[in-house]
PASEBA-1860 file (N, C-alpha, C; in nm, 3 decimals):
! residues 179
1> XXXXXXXX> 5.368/11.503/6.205/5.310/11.438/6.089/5.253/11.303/6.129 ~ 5.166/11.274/6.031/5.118/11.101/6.058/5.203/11.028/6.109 ~ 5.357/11.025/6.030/5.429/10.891/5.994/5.547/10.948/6.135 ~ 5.513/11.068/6.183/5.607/11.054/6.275/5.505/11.059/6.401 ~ 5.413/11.054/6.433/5.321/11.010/6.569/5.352/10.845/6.558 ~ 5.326/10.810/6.437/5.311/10.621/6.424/5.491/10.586/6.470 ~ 5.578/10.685/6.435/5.713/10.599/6.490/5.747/10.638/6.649 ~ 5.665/10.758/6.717/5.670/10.778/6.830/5.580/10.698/6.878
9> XXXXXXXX> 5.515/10.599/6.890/5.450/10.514/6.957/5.526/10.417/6.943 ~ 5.607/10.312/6.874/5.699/10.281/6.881/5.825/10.303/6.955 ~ 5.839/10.417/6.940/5.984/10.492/7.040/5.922/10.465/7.191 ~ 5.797/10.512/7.234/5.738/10.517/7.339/5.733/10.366/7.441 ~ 5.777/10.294/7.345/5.742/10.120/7.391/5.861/10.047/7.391 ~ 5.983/10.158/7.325/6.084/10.091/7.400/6.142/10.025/7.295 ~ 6.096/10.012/7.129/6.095/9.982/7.015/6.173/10.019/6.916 ~ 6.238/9.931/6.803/6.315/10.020/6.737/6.190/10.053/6.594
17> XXXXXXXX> 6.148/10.118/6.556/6.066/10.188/6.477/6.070/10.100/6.367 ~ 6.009/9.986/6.256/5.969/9.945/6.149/6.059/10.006/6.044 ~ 6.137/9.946/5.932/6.189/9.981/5.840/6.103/10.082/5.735 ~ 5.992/10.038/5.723/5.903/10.111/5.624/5.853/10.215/5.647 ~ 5.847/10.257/5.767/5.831/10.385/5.876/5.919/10.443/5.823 ~ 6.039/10.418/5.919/6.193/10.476/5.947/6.242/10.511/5.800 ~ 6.218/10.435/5.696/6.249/10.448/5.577/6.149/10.640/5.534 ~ 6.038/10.580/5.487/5.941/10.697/5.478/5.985/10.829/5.567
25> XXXXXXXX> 6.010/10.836/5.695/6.036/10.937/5.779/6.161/11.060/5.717 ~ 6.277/10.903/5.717/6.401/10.991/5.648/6.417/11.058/5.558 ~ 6.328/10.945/5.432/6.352/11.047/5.287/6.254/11.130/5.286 ~ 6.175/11.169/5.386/6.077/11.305/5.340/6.147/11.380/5.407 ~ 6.278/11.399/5.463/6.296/11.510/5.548/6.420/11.540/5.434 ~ 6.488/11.413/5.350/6.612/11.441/5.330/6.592/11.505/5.155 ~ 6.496/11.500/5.089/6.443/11.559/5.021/6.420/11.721/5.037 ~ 6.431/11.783/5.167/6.471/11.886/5.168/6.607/11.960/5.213
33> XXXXXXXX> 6.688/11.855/5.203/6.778/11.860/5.189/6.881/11.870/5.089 ~ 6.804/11.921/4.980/6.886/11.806/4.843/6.995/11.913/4.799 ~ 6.985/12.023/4.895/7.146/12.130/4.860/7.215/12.153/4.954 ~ 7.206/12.033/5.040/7.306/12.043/5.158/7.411/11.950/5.161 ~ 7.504/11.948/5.196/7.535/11.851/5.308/7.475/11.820/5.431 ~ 7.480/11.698/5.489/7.404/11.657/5.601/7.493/11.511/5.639 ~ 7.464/11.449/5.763/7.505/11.407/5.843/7.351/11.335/5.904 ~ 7.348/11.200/5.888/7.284/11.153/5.946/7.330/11.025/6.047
41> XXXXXXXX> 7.224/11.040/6.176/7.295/10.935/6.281/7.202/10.849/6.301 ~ 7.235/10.715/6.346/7.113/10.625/6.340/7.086/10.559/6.241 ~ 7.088/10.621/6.133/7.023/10.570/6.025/7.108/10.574/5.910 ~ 7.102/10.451/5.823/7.010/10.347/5.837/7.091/10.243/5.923 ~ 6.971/10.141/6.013/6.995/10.084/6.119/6.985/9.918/5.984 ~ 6.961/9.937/5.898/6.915/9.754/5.854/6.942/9.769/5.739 ~ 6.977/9.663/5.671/6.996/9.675/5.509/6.899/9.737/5.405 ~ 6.808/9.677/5.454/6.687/9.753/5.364/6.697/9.868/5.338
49> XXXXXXXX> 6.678/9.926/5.503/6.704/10.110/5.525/6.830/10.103/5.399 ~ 6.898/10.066/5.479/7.050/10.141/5.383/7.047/10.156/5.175 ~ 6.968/9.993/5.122/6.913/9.978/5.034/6.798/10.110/4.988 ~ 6.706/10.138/5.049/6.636/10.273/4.990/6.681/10.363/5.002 ~ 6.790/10.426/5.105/6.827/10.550/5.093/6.949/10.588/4.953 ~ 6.975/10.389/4.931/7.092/10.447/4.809/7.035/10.451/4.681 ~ 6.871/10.418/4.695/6.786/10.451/4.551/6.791/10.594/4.540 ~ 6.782/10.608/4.668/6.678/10.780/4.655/6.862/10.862/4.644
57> XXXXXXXX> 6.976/10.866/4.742/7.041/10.949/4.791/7.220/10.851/4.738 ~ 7.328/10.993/4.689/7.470/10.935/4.649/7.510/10.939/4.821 ~ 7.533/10.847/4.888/7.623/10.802/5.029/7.783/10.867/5.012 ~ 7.819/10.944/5.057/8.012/10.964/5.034/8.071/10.927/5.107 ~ 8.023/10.867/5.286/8.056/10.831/5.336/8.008/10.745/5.436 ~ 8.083/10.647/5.502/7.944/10.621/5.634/8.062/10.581/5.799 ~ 8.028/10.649/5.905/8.110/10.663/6.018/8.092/10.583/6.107 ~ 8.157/10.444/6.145/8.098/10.392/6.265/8.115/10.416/6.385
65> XXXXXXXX> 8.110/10.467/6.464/8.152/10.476/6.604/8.119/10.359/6.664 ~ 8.234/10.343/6.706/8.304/10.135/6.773/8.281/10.200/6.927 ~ 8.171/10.183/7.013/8.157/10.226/7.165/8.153/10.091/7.190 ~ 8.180/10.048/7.326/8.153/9.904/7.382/8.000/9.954/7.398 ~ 7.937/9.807/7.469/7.771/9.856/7.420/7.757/9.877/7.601 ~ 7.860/9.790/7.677/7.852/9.876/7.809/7.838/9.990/7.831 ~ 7.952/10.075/7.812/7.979/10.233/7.784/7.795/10.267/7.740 ~ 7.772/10.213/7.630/7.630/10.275/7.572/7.554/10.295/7.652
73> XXXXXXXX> 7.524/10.137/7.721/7.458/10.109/7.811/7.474/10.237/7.965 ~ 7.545/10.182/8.047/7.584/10.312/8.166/7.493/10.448/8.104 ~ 7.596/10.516/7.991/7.528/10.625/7.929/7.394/10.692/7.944 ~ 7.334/10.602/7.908/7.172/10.593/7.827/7.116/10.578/7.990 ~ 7.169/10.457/8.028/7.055/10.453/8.167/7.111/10.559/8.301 ~ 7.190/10.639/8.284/7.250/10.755/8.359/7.153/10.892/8.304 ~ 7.068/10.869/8.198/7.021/10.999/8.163/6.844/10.991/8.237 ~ 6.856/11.153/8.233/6.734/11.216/8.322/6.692/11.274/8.282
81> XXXXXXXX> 6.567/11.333/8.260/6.521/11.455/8.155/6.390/11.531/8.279 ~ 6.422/11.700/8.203/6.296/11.722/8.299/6.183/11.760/8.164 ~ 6.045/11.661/8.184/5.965/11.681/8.065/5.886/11.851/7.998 ~ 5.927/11.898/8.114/5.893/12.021/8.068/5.966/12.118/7.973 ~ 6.083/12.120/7.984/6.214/12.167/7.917/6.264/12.129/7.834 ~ 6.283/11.908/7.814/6.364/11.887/7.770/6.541/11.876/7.848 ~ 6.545/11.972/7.940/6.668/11.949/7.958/6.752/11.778/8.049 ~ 6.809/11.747/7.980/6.908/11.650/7.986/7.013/11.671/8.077
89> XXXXXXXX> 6.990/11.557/8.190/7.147/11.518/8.284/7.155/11.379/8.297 ~ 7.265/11.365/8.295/7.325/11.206/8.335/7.377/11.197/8.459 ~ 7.377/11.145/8.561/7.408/11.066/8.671/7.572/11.107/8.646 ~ 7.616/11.057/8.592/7.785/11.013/8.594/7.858/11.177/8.528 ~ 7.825/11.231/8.422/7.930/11.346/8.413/7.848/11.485/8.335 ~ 7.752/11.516/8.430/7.650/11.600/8.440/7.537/11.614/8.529 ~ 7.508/11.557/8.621/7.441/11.539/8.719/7.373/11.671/8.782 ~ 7.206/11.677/8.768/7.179/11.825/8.835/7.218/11.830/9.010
97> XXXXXXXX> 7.200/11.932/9.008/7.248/11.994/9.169/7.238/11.921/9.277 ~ 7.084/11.867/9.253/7.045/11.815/9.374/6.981/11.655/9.338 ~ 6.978/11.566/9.358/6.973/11.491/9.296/6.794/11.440/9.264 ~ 6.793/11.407/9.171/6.624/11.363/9.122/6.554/11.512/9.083 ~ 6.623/11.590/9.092/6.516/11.740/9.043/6.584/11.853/8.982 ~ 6.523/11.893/8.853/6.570/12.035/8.776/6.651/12.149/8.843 ~ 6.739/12.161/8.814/6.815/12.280/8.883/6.731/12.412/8.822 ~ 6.693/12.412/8.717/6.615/12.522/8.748/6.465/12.565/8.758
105> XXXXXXXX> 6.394/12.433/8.810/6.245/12.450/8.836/6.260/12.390/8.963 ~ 6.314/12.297/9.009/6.318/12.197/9.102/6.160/12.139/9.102 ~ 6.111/12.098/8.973/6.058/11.979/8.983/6.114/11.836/8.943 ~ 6.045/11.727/8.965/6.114/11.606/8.918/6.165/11.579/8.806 ~ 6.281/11.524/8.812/6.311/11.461/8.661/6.298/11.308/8.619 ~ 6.217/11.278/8.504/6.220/11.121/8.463/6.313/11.085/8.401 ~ 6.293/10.921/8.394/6.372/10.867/8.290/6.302/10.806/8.183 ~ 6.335/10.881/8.096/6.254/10.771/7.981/6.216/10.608/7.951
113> XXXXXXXX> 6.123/10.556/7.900/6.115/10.448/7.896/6.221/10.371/7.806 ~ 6.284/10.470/7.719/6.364/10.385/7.617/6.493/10.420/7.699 ~ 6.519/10.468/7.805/6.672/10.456/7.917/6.661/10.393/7.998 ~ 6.528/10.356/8.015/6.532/10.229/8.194/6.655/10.089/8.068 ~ 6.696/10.055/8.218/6.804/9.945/8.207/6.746/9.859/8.090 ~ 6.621/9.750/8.129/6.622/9.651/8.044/6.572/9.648/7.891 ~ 6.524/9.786/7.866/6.505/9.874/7.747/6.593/9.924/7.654 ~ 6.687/9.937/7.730/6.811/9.964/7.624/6.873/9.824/7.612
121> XXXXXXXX> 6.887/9.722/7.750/6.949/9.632/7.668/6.933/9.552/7.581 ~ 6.739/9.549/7.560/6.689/9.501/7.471/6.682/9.564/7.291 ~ 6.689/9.698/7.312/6.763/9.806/7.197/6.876/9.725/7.126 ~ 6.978/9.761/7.231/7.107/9.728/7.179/7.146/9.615/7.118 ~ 7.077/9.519/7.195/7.046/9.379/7.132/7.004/9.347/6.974 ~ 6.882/9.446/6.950/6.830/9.414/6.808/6.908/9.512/6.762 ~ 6.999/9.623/6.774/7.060/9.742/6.713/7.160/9.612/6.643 ~ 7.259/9.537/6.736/7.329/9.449/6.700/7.298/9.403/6.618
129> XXXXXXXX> 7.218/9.285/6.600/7.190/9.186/6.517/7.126/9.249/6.402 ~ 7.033/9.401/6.366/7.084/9.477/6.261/7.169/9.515/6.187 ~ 7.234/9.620/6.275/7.322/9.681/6.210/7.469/9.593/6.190 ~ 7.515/9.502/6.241/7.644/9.435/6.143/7.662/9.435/6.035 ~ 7.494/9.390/5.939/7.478/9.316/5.840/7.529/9.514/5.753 ~ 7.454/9.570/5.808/7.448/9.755/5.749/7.608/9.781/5.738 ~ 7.702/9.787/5.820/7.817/9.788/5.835/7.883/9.694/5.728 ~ 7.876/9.582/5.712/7.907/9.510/5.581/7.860/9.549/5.447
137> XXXXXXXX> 7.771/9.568/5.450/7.677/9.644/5.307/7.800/9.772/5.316 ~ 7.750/9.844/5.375/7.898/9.977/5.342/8.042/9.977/5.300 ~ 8.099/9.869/5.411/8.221/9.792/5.398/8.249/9.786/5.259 ~ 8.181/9.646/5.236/8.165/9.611/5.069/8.205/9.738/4.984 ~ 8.131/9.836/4.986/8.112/9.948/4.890/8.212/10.048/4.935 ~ 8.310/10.031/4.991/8.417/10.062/5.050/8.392/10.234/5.077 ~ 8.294/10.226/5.154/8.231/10.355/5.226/8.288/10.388/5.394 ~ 8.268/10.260/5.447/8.218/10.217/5.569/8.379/10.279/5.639
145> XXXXXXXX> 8.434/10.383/5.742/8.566/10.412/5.770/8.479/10.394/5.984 ~ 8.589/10.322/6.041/8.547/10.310/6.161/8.647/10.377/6.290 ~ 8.579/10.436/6.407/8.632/10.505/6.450/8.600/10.442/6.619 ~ 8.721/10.384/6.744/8.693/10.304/6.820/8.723/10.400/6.960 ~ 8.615/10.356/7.089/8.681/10.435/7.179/8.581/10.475/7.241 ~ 8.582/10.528/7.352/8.482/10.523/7.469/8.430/10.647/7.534 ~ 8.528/10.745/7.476/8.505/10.884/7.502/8.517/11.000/7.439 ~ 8.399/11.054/7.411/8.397/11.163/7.277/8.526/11.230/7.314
153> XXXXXXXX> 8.561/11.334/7.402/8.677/11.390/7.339/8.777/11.366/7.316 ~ 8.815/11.153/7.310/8.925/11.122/7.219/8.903/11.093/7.130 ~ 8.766/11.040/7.072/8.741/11.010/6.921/8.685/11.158/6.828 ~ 8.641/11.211/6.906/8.600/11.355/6.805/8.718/11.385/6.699 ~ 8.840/11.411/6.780/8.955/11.459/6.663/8.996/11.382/6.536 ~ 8.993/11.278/6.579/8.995/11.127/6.450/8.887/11.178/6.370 ~ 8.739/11.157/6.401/8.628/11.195/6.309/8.666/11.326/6.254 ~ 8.698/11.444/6.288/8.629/11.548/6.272/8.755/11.570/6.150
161> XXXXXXXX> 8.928/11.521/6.170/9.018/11.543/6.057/8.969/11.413/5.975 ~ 8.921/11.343/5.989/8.868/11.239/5.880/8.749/11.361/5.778 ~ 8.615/11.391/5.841/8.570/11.473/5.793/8.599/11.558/5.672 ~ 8.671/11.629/5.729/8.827/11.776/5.656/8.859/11.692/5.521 ~ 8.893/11.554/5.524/8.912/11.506/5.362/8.769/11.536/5.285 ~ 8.676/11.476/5.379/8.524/11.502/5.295/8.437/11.605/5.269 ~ 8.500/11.683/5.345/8.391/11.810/5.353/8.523/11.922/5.401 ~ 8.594/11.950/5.308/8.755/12.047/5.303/8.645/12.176/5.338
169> XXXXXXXX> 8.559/12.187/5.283/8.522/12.304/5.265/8.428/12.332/5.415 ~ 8.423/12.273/5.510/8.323/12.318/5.631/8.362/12.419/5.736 ~ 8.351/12.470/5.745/8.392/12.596/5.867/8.445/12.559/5.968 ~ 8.554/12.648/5.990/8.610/12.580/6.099/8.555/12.597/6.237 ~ 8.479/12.743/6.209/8.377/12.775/6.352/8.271/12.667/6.361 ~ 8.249/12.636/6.457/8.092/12.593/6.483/8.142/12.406/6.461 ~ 8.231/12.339/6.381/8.257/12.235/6.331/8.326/12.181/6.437 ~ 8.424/12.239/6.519/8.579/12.194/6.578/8.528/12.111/6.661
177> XXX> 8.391/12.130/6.718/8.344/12.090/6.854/8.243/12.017/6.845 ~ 8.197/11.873/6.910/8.107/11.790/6.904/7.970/11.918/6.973 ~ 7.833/11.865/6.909/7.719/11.917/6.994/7.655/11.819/7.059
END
C-alpha cells in the first residue's frame, strides 16, 4: 500500500516510522480485525500512538517485556538474513553452517541496515525516550503487567499463564510455544 512503502523508507534508513504513519498503518489492518483477538508488538511505541488506538480500539491488556537493551542490542546485531528467502540466523544461537552464507543456496547473507551496530543503538535510544512515557500511560490505566528477563524460554511461561487469565479460552495447541 501507499502508507506502507512511505513507512518502509523510513525502516530502510534506520528510522523509527512517524506517529501519523505508524498510527494510519495499524488501524487499517486492525479494523479487520474487529472479531478477533490479536496481539500486537511494537506498537504503540509513543503516547499519541497509544492515544489513537484507544479512540478507535477497547486495550485488555498491555505486556512489557523488561530485556536489558544490551541483550537487545547483541541480538539484533547477531542477525543475518539471506534476501532471497528471508531466512534468518544469528551469530550467537543459530548460526548457518558455514559462516557468511545460506545453508541452503550458499549465497551471501546480509545484515540489514536497521541491525548494523550503530543503528540499533540509535533505535533503542529513541525506543527509550518514547516508550517510558507509553508504559506510564498504561500503568496509570492499570493495564500495563511487566514481565523481566533475558531469555525467552524463561519468560515465555510467566507470559503465556498470565495470558490463560485473559484469553482462558485459547488453545492449548499452537499457543504453549513462542513463534
Amino acid at each position: 500500500t501507499e502508507v506502507g512503502i512511505l513507512a518502509k523508507s523510513y525502516i530502510d534508513q534506520g528510522r523509527l516510522i512517524p506517529d501519523d504513519i505508524m498510527t494510519r498503518l495499524m488501524l487499517d489492518e486492525l479494523k479487520c480485525l474487529n472479531q478477533c483477538n490479536w496481539l500486537l508488538d511494537g506498537f504503540p511505541r509513543t503516547v499519541a500512538q497509544a492515544e489513537a488506538l484507544d479512540k478507535e480500539c477497547q486495550i485488555d491488556t498491555v505486556i512489557d517485556l523488561d530485556v536489558p537493551f544490551e541483550t537487545i542490542k547483541c541480538r539484533l546485531t547477531a542477525r543475518w538474513i539471506h534476501p532471497a528467502s528471508g531466512r534468518v540466523y544469528n551469530l550467537e544461537f543459530s548460526p548457518p553452517k558455514v559462516q557468511g552464507v545460506d545453508d541452503i543456496t550458499g549465497e551471501p547473507l546480509v545484515q540489514r541496515e536497521d541491525d548494523k551496530p550503530e543503528t540499533v543503538i540509535k533505535r533503542l535510544q529513541a525506543y527509550d525516550v518514547q516508550t517510558k512515557p507509553v508504559l506510564e500511560y498504561y500503568r496509570e490505566r492499570g493495564l500495563l503487567k511487566s514481565f523481566s528477563g533475558t531469555e525467552t524460554n524463561k519468560i515465555w511461561p510467566h507470559i503465556y499463564a498470565f495470558l490463560q487469565t485473559k484469553l482462558p479460552d485459547v488453545s492449548q495447541k499452537g499457543a504453549a510455544t513462542p513463534r
